[in-house]
N, C-alpha and C positions, 0 to 999 in steps of 0.2 A: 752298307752297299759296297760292291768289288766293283774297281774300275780297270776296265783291261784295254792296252793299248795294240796288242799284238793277237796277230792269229793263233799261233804257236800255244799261248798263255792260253787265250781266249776257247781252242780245240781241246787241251787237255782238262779243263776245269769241267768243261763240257762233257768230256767221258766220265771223269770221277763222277760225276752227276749222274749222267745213266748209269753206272756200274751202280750205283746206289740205290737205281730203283726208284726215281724220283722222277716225278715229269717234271719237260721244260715248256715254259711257256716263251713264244718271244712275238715282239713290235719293233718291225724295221722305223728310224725312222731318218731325217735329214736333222735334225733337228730342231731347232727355235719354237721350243713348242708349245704348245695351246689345251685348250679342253676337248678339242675336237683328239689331239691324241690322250691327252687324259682318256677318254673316255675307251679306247682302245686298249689301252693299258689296264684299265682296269677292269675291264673285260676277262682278262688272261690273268691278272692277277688271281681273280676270281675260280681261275678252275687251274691255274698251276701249281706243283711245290715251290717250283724255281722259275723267276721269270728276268727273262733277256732282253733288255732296248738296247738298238745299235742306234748309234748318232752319228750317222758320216753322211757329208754330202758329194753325192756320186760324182765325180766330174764325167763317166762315159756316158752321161744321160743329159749331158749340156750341149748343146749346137754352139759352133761357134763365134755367133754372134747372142747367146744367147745371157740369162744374169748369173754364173758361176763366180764370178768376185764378189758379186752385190749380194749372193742370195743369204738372208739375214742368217747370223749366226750368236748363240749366247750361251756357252757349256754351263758357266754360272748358275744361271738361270733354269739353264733344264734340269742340270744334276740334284737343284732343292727341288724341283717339280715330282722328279723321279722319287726321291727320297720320300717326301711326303705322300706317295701315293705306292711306296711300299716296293721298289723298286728292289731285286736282288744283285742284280750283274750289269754295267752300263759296258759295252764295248765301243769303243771310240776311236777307231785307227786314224794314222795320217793317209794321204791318198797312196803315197810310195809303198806303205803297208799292205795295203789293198790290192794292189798292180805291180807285176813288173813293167820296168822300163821297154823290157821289148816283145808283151802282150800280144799274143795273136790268136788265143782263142774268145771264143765267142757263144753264148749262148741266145739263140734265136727263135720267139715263134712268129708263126709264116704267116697267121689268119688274122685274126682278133684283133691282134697288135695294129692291124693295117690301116684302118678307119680312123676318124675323127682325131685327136691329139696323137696320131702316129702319122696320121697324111701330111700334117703341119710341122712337125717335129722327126722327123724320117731317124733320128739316131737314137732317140728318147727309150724306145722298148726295149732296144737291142742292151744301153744300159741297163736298165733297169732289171731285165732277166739274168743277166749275167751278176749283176753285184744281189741278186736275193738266193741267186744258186752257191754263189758263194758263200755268203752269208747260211742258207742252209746247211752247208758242209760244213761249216764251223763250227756255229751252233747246236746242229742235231736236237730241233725240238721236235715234241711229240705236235706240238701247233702253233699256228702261227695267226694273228689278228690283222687284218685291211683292213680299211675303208670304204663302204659305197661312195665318200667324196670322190675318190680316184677309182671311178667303175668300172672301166674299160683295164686298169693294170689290176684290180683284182680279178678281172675275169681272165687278163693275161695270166696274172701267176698262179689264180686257179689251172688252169691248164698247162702249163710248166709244169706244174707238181705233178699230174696225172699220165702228161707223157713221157715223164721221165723215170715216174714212177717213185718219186720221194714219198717215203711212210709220214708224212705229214698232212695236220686236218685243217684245211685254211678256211678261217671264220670271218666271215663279212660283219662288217659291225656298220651300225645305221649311221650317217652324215650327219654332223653336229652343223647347229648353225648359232649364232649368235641374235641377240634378242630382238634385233633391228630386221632377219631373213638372212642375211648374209652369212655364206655357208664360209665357217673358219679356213684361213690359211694362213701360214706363213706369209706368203706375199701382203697378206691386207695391209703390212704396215706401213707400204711403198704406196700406198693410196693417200692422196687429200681429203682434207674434209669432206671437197665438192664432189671427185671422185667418186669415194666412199658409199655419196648420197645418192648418185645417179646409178652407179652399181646394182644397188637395192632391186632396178629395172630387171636385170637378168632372174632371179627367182620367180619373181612377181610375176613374169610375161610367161616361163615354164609350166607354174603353178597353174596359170589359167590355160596353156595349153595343156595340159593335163586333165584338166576342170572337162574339157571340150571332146577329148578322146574319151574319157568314163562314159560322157554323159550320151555323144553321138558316135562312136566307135571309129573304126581305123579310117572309115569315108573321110571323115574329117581330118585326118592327122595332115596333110599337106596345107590344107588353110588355117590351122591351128598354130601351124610351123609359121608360117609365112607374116602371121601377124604375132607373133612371139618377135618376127623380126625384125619387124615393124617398131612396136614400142622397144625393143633395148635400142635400135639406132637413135631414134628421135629420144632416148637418153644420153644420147654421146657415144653411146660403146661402138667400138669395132671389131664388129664380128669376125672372128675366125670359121667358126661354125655354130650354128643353132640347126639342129637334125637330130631324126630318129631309128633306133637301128634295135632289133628283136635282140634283146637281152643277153640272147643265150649264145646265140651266133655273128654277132654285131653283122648282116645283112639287115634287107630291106622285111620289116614287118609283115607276116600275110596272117590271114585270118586262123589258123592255126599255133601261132605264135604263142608261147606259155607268159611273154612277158612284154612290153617294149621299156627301153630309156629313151628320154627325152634329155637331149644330152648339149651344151651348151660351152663355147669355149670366144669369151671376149675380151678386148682389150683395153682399159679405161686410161688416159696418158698411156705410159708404156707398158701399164701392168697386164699380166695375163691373168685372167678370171677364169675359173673352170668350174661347173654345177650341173645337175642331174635332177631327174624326177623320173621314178620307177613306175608303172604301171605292171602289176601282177593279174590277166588277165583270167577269169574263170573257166575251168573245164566244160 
């Protein structure tokens, strides 16, 4: 496995790779990582010759009160994860690698990004889109793997890709969750036991909103909503949001709608929790 610290290294290794005729496969990630990117990874393993994890943690996707010193970190760690599950290229810059000192462009989208963990997080996308574009340019892969845990930024950099028109095929890959319900994060490890356990509340209350939308259709989605929010409080959590928004256009659900999420973003002590439940709605 090649470990690269630099753009420069990291760009040209990347052409030799396409001049050769080889696909790339790649999974952004922050790193400290789990099965839930396990499970991304080897997704693209699976259909690449050559496949790319980046490990950097964005600092322009942090607010300033937000956990950029705290957010866990273990290269150790990842790098025998990556190994064991067949890893080809790890890129791993410092932040000054990444950015210059006197940054002023920006890569922005207007829509998508707006809603639910953008309203609460107002500098979060603006990150995020600018270090995956860059990251595309460096990279140069034929595709690239997300998560439905982070719904709203795959459907963000789904649409990055298309309006800017990068020859890239972005794969959603399905939300791992660990055995207990609770959808894997980095963060979980900032939880306590008790936390942990009240946590649980936020899929469970989804789940059964979900249950309520299958069963009685979009009539019910605001009192489905409403008692979703019901049990995570009277679990301790503090809501950020628990809301629904049409899949496709993060707006308000209408009967036409190809999809909805059921989308959920709370706080246990100081941790932010964030979880989903998709509804694919019949033609």
């Amino acid at each position: 496995m090649k470990i690269i610290k630099t753009k420069r290294e990291l760009q040209q290794f990347a052409l030799e790779i396409k001049r050769s005729g080889k696909t790339i496969g790649f999974v952004p990630t922050m790193g400290y990582l789990h099965a839930g990117h396990m499970s991304l990874i080897d997704i693209a393993r699976a259909k690449a010759d050559v496949l790319f994890v980046s490990i950097f943690v964005n600092p322009t996707q942090f607010g300033p009160n937000e956990d950029l010193d705290l957010y866990p970190r273990d290269f150790e760690r990842d790098l025998a994860m990556c190994t064991e599950h067949k890893v080809d290229v790890i890129f791993a810059p410092e932040p000054q690698e990444m950015y210059c000192s006197d940054n002023t462009t920006w890569v922005e989208e207007k829509k998508l990004s707006g809603p639910l963990c953008g309203a609460s997080r107002p500098c979060f996308y603006r990150g995020v889109t600018t270090v995956v574009a860059k990251l595309f340019h460096l990279v140069m892969p034929d595709f690239a793997v997300f998560g439905w845990k982070d719904a709203q930024q795959l459907l963000v950099i789904k649409r990055m890709v298309r309006d800017l028109d990068f020859p890239i095929e972005i794969i959603g890959a399905p939300l791992v969750r660990d055995t207990d319900g609770l959808a894997l994060s980095s963060r979980n490890r900032y939880l306590s036991d008790d936390e942990r356990t009240r946590a649980l509340a936020i899929h469970r209350n989804l789940l059964t909103a979900r249950k309520t939308v299958e069963e009685k259709g979009l009539a019910a989605l605001e009192g489905a909503l409403e008692e979703a929010r019901q049990g995570i409080t009277a679990s301790g959590g503090r809501i950020d949001y628990v809301t629904a928004l049409d899949v496709d256009t993060m707006e308000e659900a209408v009967s036409g709608s190809a999809g909805l999420l059921i989308a959920a973003a709370v706080f246990y002590g100081t941790t932010r929790l964030i979880d989903n439940e998709v509804i694919e709605f019949s033609k």
